[in-house]
C-alpha beads as a LAMMPS data file, in Angstrom:
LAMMPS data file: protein, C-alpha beads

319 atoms
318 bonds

1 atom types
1 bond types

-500.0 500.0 xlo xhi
-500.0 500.0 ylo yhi
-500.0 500.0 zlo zhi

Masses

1 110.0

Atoms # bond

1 1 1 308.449 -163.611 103.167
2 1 1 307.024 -160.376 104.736
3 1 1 305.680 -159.841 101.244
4 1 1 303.682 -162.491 100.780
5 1 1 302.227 -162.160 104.645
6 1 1 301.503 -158.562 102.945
7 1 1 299.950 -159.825 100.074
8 1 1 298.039 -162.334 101.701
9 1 1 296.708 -159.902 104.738
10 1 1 295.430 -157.705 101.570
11 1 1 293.790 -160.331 100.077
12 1 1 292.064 -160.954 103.207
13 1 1 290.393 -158.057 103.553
14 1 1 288.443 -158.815 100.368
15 1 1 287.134 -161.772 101.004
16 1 1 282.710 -161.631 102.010
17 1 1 280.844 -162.862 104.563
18 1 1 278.829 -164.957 101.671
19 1 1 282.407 -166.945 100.437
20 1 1 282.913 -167.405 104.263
21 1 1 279.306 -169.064 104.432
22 1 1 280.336 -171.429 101.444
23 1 1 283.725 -172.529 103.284
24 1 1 281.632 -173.481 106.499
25 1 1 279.102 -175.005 104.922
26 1 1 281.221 -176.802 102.340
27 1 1 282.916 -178.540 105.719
28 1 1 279.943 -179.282 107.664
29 1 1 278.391 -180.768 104.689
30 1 1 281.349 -182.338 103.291
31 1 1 279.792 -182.419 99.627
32 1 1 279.698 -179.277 96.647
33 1 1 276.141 -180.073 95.621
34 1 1 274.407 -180.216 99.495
35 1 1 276.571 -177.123 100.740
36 1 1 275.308 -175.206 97.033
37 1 1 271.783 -175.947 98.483
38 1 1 272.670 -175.001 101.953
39 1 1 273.570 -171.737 100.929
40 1 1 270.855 -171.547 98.096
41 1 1 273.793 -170.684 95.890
42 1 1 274.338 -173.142 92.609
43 1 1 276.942 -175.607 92.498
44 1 1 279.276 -173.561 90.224
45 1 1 278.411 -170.485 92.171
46 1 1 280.129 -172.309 95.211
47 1 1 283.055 -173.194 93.569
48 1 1 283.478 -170.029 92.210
49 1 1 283.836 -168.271 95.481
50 1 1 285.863 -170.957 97.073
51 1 1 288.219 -170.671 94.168
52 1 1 288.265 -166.510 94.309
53 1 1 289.120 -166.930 98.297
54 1 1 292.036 -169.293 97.088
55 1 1 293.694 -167.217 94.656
56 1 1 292.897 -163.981 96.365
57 1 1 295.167 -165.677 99.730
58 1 1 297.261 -167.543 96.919
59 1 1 296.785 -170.857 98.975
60 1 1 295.292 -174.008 98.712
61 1 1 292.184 -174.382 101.427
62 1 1 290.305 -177.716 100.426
63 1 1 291.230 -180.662 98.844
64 1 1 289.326 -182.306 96.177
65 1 1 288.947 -185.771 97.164
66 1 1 287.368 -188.980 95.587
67 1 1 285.894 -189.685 99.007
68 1 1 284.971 -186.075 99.549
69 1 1 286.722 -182.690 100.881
70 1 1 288.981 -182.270 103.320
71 1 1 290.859 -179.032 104.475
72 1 1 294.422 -177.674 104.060
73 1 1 296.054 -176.856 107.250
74 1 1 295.275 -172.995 106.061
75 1 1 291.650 -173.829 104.988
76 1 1 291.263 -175.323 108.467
77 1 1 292.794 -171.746 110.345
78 1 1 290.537 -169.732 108.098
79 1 1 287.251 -172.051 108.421
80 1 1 287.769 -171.624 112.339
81 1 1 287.307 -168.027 112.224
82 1 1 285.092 -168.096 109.716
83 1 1 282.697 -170.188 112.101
84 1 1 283.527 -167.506 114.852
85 1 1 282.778 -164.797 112.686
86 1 1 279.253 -165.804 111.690
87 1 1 278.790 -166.956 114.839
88 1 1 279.351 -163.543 116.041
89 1 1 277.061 -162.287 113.322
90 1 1 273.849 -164.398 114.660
91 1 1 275.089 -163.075 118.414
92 1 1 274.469 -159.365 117.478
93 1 1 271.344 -160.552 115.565
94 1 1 269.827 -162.023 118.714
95 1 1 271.026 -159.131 120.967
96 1 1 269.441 -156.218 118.505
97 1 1 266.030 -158.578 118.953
98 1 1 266.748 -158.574 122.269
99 1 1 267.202 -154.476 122.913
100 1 1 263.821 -154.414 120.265
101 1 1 262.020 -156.313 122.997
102 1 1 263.487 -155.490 126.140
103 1 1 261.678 -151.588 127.087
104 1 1 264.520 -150.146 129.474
105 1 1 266.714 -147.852 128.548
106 1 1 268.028 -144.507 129.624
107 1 1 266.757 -140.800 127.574
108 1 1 268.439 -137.878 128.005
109 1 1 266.497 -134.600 127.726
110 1 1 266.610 -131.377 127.856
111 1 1 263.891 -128.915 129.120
112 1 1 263.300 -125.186 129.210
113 1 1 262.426 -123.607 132.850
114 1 1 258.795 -123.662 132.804
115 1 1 258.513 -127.207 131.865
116 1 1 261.640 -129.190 133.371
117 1 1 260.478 -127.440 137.016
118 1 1 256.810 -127.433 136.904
119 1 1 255.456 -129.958 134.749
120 1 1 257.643 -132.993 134.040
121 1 1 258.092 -133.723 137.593
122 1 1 255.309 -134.874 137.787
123 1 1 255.156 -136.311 134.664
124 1 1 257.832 -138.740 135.057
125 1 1 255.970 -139.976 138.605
126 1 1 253.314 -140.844 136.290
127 1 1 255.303 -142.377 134.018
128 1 1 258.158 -144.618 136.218
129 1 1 254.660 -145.748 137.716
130 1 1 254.564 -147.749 134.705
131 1 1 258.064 -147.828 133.411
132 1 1 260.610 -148.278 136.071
133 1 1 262.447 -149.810 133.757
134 1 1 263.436 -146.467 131.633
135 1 1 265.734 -143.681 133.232
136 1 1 264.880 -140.081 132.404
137 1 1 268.004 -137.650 132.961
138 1 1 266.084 -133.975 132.352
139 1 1 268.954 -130.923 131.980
140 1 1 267.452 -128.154 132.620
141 1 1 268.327 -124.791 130.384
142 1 1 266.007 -122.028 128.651
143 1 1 264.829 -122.801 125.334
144 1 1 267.534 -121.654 122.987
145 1 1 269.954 -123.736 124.899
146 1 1 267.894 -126.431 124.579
147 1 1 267.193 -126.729 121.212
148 1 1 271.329 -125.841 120.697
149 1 1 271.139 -129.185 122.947
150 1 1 268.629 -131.097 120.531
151 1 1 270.861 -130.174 117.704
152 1 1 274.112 -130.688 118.528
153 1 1 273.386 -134.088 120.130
154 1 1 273.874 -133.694 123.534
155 1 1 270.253 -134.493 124.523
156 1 1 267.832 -137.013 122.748
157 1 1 264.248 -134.978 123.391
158 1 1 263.380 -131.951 124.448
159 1 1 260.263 -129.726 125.652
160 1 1 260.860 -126.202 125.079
161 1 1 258.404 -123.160 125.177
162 1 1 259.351 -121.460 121.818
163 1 1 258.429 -122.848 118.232
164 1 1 261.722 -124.009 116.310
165 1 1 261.982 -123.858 112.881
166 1 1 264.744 -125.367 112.030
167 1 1 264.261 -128.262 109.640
168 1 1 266.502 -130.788 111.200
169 1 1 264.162 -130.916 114.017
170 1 1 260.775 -133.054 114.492
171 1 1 258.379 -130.649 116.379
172 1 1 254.791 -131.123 117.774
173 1 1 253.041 -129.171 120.273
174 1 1 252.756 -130.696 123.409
175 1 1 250.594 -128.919 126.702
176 1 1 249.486 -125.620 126.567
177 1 1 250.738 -122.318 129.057
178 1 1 249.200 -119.053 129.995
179 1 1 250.953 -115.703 131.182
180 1 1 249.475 -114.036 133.492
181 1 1 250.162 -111.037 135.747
182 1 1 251.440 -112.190 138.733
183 1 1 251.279 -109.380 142.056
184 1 1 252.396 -109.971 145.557
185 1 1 249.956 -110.121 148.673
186 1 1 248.958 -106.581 149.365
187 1 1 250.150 -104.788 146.774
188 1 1 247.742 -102.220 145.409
189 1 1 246.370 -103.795 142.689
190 1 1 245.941 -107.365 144.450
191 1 1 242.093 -108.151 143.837
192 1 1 241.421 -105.544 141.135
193 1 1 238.761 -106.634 138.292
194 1 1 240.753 -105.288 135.998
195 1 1 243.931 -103.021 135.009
196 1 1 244.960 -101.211 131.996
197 1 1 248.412 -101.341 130.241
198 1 1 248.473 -97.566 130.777
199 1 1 248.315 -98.478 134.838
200 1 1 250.739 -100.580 133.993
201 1 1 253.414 -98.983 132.347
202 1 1 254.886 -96.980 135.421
203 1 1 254.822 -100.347 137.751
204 1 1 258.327 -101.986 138.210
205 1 1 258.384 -105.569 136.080
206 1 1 260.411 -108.479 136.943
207 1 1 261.115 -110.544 133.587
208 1 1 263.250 -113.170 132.518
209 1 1 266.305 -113.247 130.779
210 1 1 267.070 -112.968 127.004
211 1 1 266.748 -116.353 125.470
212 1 1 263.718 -117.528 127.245
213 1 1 260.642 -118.165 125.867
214 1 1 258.631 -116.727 128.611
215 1 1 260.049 -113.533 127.623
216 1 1 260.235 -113.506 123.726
217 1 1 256.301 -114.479 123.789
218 1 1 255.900 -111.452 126.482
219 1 1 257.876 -109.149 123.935
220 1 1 256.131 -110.359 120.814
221 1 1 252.448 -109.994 122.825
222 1 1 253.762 -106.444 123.507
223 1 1 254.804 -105.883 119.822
224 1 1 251.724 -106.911 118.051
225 1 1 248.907 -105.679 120.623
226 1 1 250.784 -103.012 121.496
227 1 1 253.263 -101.623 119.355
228 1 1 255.479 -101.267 122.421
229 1 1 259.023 -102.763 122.878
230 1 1 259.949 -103.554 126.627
231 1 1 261.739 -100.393 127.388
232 1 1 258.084 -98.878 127.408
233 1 1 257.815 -101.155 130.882
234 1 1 260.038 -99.688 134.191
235 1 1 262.005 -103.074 134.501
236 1 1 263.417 -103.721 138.028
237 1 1 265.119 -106.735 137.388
238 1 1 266.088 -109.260 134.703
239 1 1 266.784 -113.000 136.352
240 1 1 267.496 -116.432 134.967
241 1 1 264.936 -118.950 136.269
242 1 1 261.208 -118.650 136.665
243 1 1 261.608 -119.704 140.160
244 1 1 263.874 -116.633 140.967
245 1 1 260.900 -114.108 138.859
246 1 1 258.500 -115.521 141.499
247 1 1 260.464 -114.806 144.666
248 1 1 261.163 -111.093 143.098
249 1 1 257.475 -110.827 143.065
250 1 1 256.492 -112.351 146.636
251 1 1 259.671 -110.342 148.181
252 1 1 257.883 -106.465 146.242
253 1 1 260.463 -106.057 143.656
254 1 1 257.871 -105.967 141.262
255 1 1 255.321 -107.382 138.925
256 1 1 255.239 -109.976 136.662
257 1 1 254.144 -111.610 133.471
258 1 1 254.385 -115.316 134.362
259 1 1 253.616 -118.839 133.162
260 1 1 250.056 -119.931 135.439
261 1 1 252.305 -123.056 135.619
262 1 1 254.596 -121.666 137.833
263 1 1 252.427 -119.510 140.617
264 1 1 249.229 -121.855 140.838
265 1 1 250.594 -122.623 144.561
266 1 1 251.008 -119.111 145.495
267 1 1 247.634 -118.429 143.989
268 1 1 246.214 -120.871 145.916
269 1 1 247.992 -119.909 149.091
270 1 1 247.355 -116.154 148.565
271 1 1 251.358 -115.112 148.548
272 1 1 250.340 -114.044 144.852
273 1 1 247.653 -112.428 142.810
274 1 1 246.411 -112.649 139.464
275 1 1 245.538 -109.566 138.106
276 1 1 243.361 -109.385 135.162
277 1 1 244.411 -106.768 132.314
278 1 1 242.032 -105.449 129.955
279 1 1 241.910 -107.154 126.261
280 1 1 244.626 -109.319 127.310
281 1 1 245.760 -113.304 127.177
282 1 1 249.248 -114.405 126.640
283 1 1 248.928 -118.056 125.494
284 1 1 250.995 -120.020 124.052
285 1 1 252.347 -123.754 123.631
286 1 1 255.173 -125.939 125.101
287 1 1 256.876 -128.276 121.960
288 1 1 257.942 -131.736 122.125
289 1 1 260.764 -131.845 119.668
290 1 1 263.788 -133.924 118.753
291 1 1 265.940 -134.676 115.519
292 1 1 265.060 -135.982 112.743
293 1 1 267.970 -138.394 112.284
294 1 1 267.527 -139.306 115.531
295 1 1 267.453 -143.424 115.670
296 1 1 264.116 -144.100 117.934
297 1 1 264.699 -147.083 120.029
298 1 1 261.696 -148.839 121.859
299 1 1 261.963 -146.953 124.878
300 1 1 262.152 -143.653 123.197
301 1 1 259.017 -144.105 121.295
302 1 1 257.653 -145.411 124.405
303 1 1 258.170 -142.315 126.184
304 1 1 257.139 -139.969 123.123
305 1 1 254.108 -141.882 123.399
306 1 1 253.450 -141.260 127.226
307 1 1 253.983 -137.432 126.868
308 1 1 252.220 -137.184 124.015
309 1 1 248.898 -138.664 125.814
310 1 1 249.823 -137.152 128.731
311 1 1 246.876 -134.814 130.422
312 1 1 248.589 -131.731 132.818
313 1 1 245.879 -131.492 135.975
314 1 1 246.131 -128.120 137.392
315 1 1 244.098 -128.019 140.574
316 1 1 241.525 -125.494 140.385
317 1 1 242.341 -122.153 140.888
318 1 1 240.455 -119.230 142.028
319 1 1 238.306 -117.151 139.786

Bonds

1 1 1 2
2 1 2 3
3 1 3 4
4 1 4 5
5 1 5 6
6 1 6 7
7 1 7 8
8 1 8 9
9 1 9 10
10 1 10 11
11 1 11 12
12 1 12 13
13 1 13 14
14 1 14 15
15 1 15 16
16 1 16 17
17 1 17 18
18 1 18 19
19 1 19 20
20 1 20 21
21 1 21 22
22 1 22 23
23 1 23 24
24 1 24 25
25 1 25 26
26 1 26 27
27 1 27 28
28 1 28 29
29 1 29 30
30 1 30 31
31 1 31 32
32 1 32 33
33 1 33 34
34 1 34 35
35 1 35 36
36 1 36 37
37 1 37 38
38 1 38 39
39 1 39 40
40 1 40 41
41 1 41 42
42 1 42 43
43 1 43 44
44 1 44 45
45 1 45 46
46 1 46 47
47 1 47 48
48 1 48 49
49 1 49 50
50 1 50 51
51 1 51 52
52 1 52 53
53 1 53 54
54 1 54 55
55 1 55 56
56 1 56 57
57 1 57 58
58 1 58 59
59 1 59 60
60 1 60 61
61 1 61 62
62 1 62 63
63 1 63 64
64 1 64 65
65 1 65 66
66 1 66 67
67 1 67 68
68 1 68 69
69 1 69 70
70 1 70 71
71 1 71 72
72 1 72 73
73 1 73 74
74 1 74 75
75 1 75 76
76 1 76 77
77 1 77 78
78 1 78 79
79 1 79 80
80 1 80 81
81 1 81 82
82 1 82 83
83 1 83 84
84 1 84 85
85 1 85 86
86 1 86 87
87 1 87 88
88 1 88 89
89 1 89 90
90 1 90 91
91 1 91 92
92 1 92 93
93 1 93 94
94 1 94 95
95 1 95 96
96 1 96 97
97 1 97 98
98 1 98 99
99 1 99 100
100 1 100 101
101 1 101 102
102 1 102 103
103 1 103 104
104 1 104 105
105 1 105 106
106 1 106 107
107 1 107 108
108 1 108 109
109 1 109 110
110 1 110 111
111 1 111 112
112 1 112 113
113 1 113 114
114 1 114 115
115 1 115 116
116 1 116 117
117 1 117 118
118 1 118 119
119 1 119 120
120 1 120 121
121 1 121 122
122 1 122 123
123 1 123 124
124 1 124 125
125 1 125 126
126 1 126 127
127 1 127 128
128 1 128 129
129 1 129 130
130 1 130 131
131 1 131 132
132 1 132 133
133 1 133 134
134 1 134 135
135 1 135 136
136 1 136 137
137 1 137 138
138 1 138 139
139 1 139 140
140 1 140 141
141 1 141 142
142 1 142 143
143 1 143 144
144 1 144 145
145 1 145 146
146 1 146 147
147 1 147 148
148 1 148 149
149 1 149 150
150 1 150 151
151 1 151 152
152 1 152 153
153 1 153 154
154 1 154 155
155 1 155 156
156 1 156 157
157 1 157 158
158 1 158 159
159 1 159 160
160 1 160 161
161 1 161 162
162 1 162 163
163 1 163 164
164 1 164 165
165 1 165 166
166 1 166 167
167 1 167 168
168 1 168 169
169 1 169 170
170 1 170 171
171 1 171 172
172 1 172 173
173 1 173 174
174 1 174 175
175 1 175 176
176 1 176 177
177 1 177 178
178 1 178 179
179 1 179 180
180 1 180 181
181 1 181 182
182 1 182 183
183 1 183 184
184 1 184 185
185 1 185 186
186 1 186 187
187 1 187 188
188 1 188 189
189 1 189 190
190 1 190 191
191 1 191 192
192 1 192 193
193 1 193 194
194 1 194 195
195 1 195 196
196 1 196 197
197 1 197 198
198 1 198 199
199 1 199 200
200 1 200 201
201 1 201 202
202 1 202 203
203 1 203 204
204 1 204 205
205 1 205 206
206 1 206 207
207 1 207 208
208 1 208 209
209 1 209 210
210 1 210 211
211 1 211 212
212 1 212 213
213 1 213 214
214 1 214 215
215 1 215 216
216 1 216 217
217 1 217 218
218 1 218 219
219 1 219 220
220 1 220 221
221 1 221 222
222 1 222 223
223 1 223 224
224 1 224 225
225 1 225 226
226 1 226 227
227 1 227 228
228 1 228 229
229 1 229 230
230 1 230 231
231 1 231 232
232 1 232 233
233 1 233 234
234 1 234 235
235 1 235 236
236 1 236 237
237 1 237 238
238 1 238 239
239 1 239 240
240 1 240 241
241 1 241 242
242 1 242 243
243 1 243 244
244 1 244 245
245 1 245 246
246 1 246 247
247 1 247 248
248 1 248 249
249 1 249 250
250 1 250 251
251 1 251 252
252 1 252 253
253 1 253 254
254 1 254 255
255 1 255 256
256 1 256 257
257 1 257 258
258 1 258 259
259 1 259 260
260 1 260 261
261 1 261 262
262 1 262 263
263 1 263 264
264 1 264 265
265 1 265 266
266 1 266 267
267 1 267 268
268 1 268 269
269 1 269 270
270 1 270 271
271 1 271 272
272 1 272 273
273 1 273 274
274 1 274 275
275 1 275 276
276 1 276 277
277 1 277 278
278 1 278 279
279 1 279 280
280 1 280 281
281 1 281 282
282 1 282 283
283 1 283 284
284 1 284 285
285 1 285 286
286 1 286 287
287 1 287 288
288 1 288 289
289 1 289 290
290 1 290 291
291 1 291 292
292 1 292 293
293 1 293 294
294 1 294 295
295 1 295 296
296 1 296 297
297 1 297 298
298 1 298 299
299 1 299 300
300 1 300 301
301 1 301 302
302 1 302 303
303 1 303 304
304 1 304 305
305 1 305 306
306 1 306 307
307 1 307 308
308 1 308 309
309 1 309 310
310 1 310 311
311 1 311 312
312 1 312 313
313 1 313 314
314 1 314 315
315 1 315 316
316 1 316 317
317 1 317 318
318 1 318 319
């Protein structure tokens, strides 16, 4: 007896959604030739399968009648969850519509320094403005650790200040940055025209920390315009958030290359100075990028969109 439940269980498992659709239909329409056109199947087509479901379960489920069909008492357990299964079928349908239509949702992100602190604040004001229906959760981390992030699934989009290249990965360049030397109020240099890399050399620097993009685009300027490597600089201190480079530099610890993104309130306010240096500009772009295989849902590609178009407004700064 167990056998045969065995056998029959393993037959189950072969039977199709389409021979499921010719048992339901075959009931509801109570005739071979209408249910054939029902299911746009021919007449022998639909016999077939209700025969293959019989033999594959070795049991009778309809009888052939003069007057019509009617159903075994194991053609009327199967056609009951047949009708439950296709019903369930036409239910996910309807809800994937649904989640096309509907425009909330929830993205997870993450965002080197510059960008996550200074930039998408205020670019997700702009943007709940219109959608308060989508969440934004923004981790925070410098740009390697994003785009580990990106790649190993743990965010859905990131911003990140360094240019990947790994092919798994959709990137586009997104809003542009500037490094500039940042010095605190009073410090001898603080309204200078101009400075030279030579004045430079014996001042104490403040930099980030290895893996951020602020730095590596510092390092490569001073590579290729240069030929110096950062040891050529007297560094005073090596910290982990732009934030913390910026109090170094108001507190006299020392000088800075820093993202305009982060100071233009100090330069306003005069705790900071920009300091011009001769035959020098550190630019460079922030980069939108998430993975390939990455299934965009409505919100997402509303969002990408809103970034995309998205205009940064610095206020002006001083000359």
């Amino acid at each position: 007896m167990i056998a045969v439940a065995v056998m029959a269980y393993d037959g189950f498992r072969n039977i199709t959604i389409q021979q499921l659709e010719t048992l339901v239909a075959l009931v509801e329409e109570r005739s071979f030739s209408r249910a054939s056109r029902r299911v746009c199947l021919t007449q022998p087509s639909l016999t077939k399968h209700v025969k293959n479901m019989e033999e594959v379960l070795n049991v009778r489920l309809v009888n052939r009648e003069r007057m019509g069909i009617s159903l075994t008492p194991e053609g009327k357990v199967l056609y009951d969850y047949a009708r439950k299964l296709l019903h369930l079928r036409e239910e996910a349908g309807e809800r994937l519509v649904r989640t096309q239509d509907h425009t909330g949702g929830v993205i997870d992100m993450h965002a080197s320094t510059i960008p996550a602190t200074y930039i998408l604040p205020y670019v997700l004001s702009d943007f709940r403005k219109i959608h308060p229906d989508i969440r934004v959760n923004v981790q925070m981390a410098d740009s390697e650790e994003s785009m580990d992030a990106i790649l190993n699934q743990q965010s859905e989009i990131g911003i990140i200040g360094k240019k990947p290249l790994n092919q798994k990965l959709n990137v586009e360049p997104l809003w542009e940055d500037r490094l500039i030397l940042a010095v605190p109020r009073g410090h001898r240099m603080a309204g200078r025209g101009m400075v030279t890399w030579a004045e430079l050399a014996g001042e104490p620097f403040v930099v980030r920390e290895k893996g951020s993009a602020t730095r590596e685009v510092f390092e490569r300027y001073l590579r290729d315009a240069l030929n110096w490597t950062l040891s050529r600089l007297h560094i005073a201190v090596e910290l982990g958030s732009s934030e913390a480079v910026k109090e170094a530099v108001i507190a006299g610890l020392g000088i800075s290359m820093i993202s305009i993104h982060a100071v233009e309130r100090e330069l306003l306010s005069g705790l900071l100075y920009e300091v011009p240096v001769e035959d020098c500009r550190i630019e460079r772009s922030f980069y939108l990028i998430y993975r390939r295989q990455l299934a965009l849902m409505r919100h997402h590609q509303i969002f990408l969109d809103f970034v995309r178009s998205h205009k940064i407004h610095r206020e002006q700064l001083p000359a």
